[in-house]
C-alpha positions as CSV (number, residue, x, y, z in Angstrom):
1,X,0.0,0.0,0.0
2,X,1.8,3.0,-1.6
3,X,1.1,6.2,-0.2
4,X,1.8,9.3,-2.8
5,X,2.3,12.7,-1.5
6,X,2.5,16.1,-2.8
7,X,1.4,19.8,-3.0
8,X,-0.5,22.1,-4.5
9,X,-0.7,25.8,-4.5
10,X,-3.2,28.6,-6.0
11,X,-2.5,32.1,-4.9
12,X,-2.2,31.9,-1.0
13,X,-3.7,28.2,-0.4
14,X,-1.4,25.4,0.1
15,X,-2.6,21.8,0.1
16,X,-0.6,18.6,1.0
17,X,-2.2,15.5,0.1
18,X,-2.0,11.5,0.5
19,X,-3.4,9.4,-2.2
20,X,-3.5,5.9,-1.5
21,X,-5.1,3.0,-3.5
22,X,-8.8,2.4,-2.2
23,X,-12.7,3.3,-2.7
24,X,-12.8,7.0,-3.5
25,X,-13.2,8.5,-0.8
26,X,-11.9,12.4,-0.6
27,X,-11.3,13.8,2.9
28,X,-10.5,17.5,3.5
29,X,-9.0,18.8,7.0
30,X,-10.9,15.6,8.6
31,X,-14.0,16.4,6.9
32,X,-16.2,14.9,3.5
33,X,-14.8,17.2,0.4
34,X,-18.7,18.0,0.1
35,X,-19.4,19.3,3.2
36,X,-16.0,21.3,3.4
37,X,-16.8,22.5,-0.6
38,X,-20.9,22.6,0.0
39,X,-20.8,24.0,-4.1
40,X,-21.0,21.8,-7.2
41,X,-18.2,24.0,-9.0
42,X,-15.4,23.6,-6.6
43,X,-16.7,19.6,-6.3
44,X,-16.1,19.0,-9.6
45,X,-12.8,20.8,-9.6
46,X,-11.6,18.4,-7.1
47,X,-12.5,15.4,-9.0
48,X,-11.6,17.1,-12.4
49,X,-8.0,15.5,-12.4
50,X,-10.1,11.7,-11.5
51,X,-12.2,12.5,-14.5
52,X,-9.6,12.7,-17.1
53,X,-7.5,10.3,-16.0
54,X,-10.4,7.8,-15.3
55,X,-9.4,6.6,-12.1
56,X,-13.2,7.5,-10.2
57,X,-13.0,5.6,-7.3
58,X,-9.7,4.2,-7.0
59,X,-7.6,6.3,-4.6
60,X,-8.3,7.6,-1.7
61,X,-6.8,11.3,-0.6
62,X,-6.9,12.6,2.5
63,X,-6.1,16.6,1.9
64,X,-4.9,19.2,4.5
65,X,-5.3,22.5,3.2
66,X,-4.8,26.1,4.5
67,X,-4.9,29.5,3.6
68,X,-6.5,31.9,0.6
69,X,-10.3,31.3,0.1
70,X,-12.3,28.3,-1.0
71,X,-11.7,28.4,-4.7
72,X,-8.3,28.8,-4.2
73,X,-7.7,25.9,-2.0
74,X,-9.9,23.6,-4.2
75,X,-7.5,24.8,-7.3
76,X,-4.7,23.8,-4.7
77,X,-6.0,20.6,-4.8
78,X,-7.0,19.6,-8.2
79,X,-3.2,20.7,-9.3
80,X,-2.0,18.3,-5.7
81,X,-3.9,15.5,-7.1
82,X,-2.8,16.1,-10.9
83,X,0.4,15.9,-9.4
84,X,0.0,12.7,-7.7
85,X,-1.8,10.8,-10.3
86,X,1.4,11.8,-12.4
87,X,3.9,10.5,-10.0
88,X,2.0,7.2,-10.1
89,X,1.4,6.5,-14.1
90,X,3.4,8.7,-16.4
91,X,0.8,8.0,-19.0
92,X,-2.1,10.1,-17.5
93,X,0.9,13.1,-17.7
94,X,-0.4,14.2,-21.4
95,X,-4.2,14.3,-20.9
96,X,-3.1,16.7,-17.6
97,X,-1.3,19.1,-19.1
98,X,-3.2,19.4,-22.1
99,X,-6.1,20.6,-19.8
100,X,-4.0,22.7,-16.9
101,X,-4.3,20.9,-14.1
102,X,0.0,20.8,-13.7
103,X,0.5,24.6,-14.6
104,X,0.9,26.5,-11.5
105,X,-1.2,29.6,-11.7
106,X,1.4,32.8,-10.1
107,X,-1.2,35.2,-10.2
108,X,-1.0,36.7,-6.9
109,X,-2.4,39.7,-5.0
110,X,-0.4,42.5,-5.4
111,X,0.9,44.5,-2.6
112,X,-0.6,47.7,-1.1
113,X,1.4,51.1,-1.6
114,X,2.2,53.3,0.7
115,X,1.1,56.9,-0.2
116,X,-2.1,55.1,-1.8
117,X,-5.1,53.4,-1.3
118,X,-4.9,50.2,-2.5
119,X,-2.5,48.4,-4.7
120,X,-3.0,50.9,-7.2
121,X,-6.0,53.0,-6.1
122,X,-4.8,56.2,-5.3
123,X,-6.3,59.0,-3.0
124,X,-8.4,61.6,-4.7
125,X,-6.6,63.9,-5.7
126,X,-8.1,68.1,-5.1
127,X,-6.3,70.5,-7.5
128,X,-8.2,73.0,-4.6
């Protein structure tokens, strides 16, 4: 019984699973993956990388994730799991790419000013 791990990252969100050969089951931070994402969309993110590869139901991940928001750490996750399924059988590595799932995204927020309101939002300016 093999036990893969790896990482994902999306912005701030980090996630560290541990896929493992069994039933399907996804766990997040000790909880079901569909009570922790309680939305459809970031559902089938998660199991967007089980799609392609058609492996439904035969590995089981437990994730801990932390940080950004809850899209974020779902797109942690999808690219942890992309990575895992990769590390196991080279031969779903084609299909993955193809569709994004191993391209880290380094979009990030960007950094407040000083002197300015927001990142690039400045004050208003009075000419008097």
């Amino acid at each position: 019984m093999e036990i893969t791990h790896t990482i994902g990252r999306r912005k701030t969100a980090v996630a560290r699973i541990y896929l493992q050969p069994g039933n399907g089951t996804v766990t997040v931070n000790n909880r079901d993956f569909k009570d922790y994402f309680p939305t459809l969309p970031l559902q089938k993110l998660i199991s967007q990388a089980f799609d392609l590869s058609k492996t439904v139901e035969q590995y089981d991940v437990k994730v801990n994730v932390g940080g950004g928001g809850y899209n974020g750490q779902a797109e942690a996750i999808r690219m942890a799991i992309a990575r895992a399924l990769c590390k196991i059988n080279l031969e779903h590595r084609p299909v993955l790419k193809a569709n994004g799932l191993l391209t880290r995204d380094p979009r990030m927020v960007e950094r407040k000013k000083f002197g300015q309101r927001k990142a690039r939002r400045r004050f208003q300016f009075s000419k008097r």
